[in-house]
N, C-alpha and C positions, 0 to 999 in steps of 0.2 A: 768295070764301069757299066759295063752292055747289062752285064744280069742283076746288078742293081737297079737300072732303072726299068728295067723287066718286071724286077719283082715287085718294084714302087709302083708299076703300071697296075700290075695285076692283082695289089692291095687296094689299088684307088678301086680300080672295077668292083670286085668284091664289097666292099664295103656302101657303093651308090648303087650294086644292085639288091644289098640289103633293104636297104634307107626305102628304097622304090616296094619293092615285094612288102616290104611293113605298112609303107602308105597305100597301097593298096587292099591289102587285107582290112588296114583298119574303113578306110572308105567303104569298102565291101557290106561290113558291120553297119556302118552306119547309115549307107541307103537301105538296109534290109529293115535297119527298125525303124526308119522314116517310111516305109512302103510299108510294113503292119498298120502305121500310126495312122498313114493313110487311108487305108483300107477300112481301119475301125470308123474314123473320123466322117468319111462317106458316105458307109452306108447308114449310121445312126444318123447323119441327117436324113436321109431318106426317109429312113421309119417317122422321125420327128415331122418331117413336109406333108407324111401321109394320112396321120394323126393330124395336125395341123388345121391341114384340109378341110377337115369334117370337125372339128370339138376346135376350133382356135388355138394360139398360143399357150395364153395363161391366163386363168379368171382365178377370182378370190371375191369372199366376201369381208368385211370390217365388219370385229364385235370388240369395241371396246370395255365392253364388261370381264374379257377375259383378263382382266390389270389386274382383277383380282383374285385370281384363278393360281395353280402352285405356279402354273411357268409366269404367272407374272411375276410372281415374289421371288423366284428365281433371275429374271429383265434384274430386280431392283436391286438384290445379293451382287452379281458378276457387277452390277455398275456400283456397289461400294467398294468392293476389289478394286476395281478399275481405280476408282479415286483413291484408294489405299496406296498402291500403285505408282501412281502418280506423284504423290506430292514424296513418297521413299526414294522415287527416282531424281526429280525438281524440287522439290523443297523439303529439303531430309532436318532442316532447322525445326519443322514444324513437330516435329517426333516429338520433342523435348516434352512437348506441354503437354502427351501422353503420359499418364500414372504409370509409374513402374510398376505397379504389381501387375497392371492392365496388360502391359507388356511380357513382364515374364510373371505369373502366377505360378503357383506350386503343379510340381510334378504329376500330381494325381487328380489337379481336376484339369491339365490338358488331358490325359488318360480319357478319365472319366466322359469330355466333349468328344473326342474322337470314336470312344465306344458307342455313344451316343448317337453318333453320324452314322453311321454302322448298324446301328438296329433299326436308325431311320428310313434303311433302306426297303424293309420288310410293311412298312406303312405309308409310304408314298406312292404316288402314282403316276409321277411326273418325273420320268430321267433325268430334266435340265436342274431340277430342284434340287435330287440326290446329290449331283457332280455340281452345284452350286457351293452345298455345304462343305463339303467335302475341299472347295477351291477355298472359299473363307479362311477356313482352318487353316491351309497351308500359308495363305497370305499371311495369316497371324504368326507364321513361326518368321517366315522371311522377312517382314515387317521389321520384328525383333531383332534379328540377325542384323539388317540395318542401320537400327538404333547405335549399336556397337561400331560400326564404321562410319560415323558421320567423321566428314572432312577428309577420309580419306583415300577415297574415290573420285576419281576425275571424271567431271559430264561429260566429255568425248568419249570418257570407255563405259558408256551405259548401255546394257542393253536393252533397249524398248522388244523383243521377244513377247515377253509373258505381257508387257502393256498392251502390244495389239491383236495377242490372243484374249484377252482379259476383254477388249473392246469387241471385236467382232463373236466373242460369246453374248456379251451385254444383246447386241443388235440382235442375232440371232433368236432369243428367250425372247424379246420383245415383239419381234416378225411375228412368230407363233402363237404368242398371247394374245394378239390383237386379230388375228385372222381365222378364216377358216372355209370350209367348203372351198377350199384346192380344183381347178380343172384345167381345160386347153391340155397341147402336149406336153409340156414341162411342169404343169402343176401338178400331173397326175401321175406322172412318172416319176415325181421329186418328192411328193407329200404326202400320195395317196399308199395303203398298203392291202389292194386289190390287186393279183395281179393273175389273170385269165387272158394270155395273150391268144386263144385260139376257142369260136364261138363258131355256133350252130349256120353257118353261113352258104348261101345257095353258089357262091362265087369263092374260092379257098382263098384267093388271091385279095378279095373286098374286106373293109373295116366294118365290123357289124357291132351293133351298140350293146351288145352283151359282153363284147370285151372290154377287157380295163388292164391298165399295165402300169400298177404300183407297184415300182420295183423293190420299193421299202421292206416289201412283205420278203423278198430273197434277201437283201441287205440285214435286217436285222435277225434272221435265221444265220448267215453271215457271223455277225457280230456274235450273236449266240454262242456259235462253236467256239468261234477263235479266243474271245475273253475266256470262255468257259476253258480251252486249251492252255493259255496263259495260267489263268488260277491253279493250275496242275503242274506244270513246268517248269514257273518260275521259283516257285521256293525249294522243288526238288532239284532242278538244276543247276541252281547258287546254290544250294547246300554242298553238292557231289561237289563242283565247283571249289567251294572253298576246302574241303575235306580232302581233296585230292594236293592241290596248294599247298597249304599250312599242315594239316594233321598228316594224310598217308606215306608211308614207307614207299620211297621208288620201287623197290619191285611191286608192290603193288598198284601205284600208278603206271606201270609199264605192260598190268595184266588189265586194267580196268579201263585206261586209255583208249587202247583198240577197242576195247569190247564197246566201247559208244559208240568207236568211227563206224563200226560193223551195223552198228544198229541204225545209224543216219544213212548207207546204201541200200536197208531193207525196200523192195519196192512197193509204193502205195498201196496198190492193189492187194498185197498182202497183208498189209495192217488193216484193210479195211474188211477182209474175209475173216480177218481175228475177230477185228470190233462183233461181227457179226455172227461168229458162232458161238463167242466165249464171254464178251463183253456184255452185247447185248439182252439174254437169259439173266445177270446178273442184276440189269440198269432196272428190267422187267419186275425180279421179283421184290428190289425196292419201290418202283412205282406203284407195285398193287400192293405194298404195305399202304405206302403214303395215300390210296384211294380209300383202301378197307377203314381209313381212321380218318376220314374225310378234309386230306391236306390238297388233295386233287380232285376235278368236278369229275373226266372221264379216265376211264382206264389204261393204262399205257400200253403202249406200243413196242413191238421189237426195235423199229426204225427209228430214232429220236436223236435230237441236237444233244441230250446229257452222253448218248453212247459215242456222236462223231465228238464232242466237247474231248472223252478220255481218250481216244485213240489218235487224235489230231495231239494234246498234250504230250503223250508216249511217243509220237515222231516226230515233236520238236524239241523233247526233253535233250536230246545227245547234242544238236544245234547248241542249245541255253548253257548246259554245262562244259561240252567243250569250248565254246568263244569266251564264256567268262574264266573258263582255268587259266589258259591263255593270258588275257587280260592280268589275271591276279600275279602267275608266273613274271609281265614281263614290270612289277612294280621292283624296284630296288632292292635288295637286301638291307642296306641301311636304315632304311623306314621302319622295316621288322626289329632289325635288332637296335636301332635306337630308341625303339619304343618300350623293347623287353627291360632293355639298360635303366629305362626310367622308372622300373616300376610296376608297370600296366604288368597285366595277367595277357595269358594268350589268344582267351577270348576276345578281351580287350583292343589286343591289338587285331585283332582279325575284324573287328566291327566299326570300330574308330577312327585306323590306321589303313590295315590295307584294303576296303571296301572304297573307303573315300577317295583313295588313291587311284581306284581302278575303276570307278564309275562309269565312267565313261563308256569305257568296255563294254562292261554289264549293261548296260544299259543301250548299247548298240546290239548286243548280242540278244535281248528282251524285244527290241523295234522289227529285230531280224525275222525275227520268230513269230511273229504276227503277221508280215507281211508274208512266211510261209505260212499261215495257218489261213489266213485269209485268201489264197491261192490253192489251194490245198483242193484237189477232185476227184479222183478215185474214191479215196479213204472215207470221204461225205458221201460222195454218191453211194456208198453198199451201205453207210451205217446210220444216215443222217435220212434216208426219203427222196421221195419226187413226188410231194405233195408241196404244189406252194402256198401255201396256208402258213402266213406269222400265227403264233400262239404262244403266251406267255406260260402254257403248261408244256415244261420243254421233256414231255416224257411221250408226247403225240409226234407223228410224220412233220418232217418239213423239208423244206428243200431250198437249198444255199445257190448265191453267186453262179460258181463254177460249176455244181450238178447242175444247174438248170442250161448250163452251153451244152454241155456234155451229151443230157439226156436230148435236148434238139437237134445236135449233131447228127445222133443217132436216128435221127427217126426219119421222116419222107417228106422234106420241105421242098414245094417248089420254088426256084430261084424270083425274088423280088415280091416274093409274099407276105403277108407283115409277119407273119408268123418267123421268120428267115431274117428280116431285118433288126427284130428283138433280139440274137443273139449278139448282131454288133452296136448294140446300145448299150446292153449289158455289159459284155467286154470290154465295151470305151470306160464305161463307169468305172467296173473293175480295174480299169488299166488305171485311172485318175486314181484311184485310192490306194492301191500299190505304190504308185509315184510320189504322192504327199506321204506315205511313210516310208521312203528312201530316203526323199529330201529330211523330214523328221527326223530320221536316223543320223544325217549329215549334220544336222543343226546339233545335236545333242552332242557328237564327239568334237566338234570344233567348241561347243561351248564348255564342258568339261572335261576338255582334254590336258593332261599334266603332263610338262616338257621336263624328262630329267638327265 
């Protein structure tokens, strides 16, 4: 009786000094990122009060002539979405009085608009325009898809999602259209894409009017790489992905397997001494084709967003293809083989069947990989530049996000100097953009996630 409630004692202890030691640990975690968030959130208002100071908050001017400009037409596109939108979501009766063929038209000339959208990209001039068309189009299939389910969708389980991204683009293309000449601290750090955070100044510590800090000019070198990395990654590592899945023999999934994991521990710095000895020579002597035939104004450079573009790709390809094997692994067998059962061809069912099935996956594993690409610093900093200079010719220097903390890190700031404050504005920034595509990344598997 004695060593029974001994040992009952001495399981209860055990077990409440687990419970303790885990709430601690986990507390631990969580003061430590509440104390970065801190840290970030601080000093960027600093820089923002000291900027502030001298150039104001936020000025603009209004030019309503810009309505008519691409991003206005692009304001007028996202807000017939919008109302598309809307009435598929509240009033799906109205479909009816849509012409079917308006609805579903032939095969080849969706094709055909889609190609369309696509070349369009090559003659525009206006991002919001491109990703306008582009949204249209998709509305038109969903639209469609609609059609087919009236009545049998309940307005409690609607998702307004895509309505109030659909509206806060509208606003967006509208803001833009109508505005212009951006200043104060947040106009200029939000809109402008200048960005000279350090000027010929008698006091290192003083704001001097030859500085400007449009962070846009890092951000969209940013964006540069990481889409340009996606474009590389995502079809080759859904491919590998499915081919390891459905097509390969286990022994060869069991030699091909590790060799990605291997490839996802290779250290940054590594991939970025490749980009730069083997990559780069390469990116070089296509850019002086594309100069000698006048596709490019200047001559290209070793250092370039096309060269961090492939080596950010290549170290988020094993990420892409391993979460989506994964993903396709964990769909049912029955799916597969009730699909063969029916008929379909394997192709078939690998495109129709198990893709749709594992979406979700895929497509977390694609969000994932962005927000590594978009974090990504070594690898940029040796092959991408530490010039901050945006340029639309991505075969010249520039300099992303994260090299530009990196390279100030490095260098000889004294504490509370704007120069020092710039990198926790950037980082906060950073940190916000990482954050919205986590949450992104959450919204996408709870919204196409399959319970089987």
């Amino acid at each position: 009786m004695a060593e029974n409630f001994l040992l009952n004692g001495f399981e209860k202890f055990s077990k409440d000094r687990a419970r303790w030691i885990l709430f601690i640990t986990s507390l631990s975690v969580i003061l430590i990122t509440l104390g970065i968030i801190q840290t970030l959130l601080f000093e960027a208002i600093s820089f923002f009060k000291q900027v502030a100071s001298a150039r104001g908050w936020f000025t603009l001017d209004l030019e309503f002539a810009g309505l008519t400009s691409q991003t206005g037409l692009s304001a007028v596109i996202f807000l017939l979405a919008f109302t598309a939108e809307y009435v598929s979501n509240y009033k799906p009766e109205k479909l009816s009085s849509i012409p079917e063929k308006a609805l579903f038209p032939p095969k080849l000339v969706k094709n055909i608009l889609f190609i369309l959208a696509g070349i369009s990209f090559l003659f525009l001039n206006s991002g919001l325009l491109y990703i306008s068309l582009i949204v249209i189009l998709v509305m038109w299939g969903r639209i469609s898809n609609n059609s087919l389910k009236q009545g049998s969708a309940d307005s409690e389980d609607i998702d307004n999602t895509v309505l109030y991204s659909l509206g806060i683009l509208s606003l967006i293309s509208l803001f833009f259209a109508i505005t212009t000449n951006y200043g104060g601290a947040f106009g200029e750090f939000f809109f402008q894409t200048q960005w000279t955070p350090t000027g010929a100044c008698a006091d290192r510590r003083a704001l001097c009017e030859n500085m400007s800090f449009g962070v846009n000019s890092l951000l969209l070198t940013t964006l540069q790489v990481a889409f340009g990395a996606l474009f590389i990654a995502v079809p080759l590592g859904v491919g590998c992905a499915i081919y390891l899945s459905e097509y390969a023999s286990p022994r060869l999934v069991a030699v091909v397997k590790p060799t990605l994991e291997i490839l996802a521990g290779i250290p940054s710095v590594v991939y970025g001494f490749f980009a730069f000895i083997y990559i780069g020579p390469i990116v070089v002597s296509i850019g002086e084709f594309a100069f000698g035939n006048g596709w490019i104004d200047q001559p290209p450079n070793i250092l370039n967003p096309i060269n961090g573009a492939l080596v950010v790709g290549i170290m988020i390809l094993p990420l892409v293809a391993s979460m989506s094997e994964d993903a396709l692994r964990a769909v049912p067998n029955e799916l597969r083989e009730g699909s063969l059962a029916l008929g379909a061809t394997r192709i078939e069912t690998t495109l129709r069947v198990m893709i749709q099935a594992s979406l979700s996956g895929i497509l977390a594993s694609i969000i994932l990989a962005l927000s590594r690409a978009v974090g990504e610093t070594m690898a940029v900093t040796l092959a991408v530049g530490t010039v901050a200079v945006y340029t639309s010719n991505m075969f010249l220097p520039a300099q992303t996000m994260t090299a530009y903390i990196a390279q100030r890190v490095g260098g000889d700031l004294p504490f509370g100097e704007i120069g020092y404050l710039t990198i926790f504005a950037v980082g906060l920034y950073l940190f916000v953009i990482t954050l919205a595509l986590n949450l992104l990344g959450n919204k996408v598997l709870s919204s196409y996630r399959e319970a089987y």
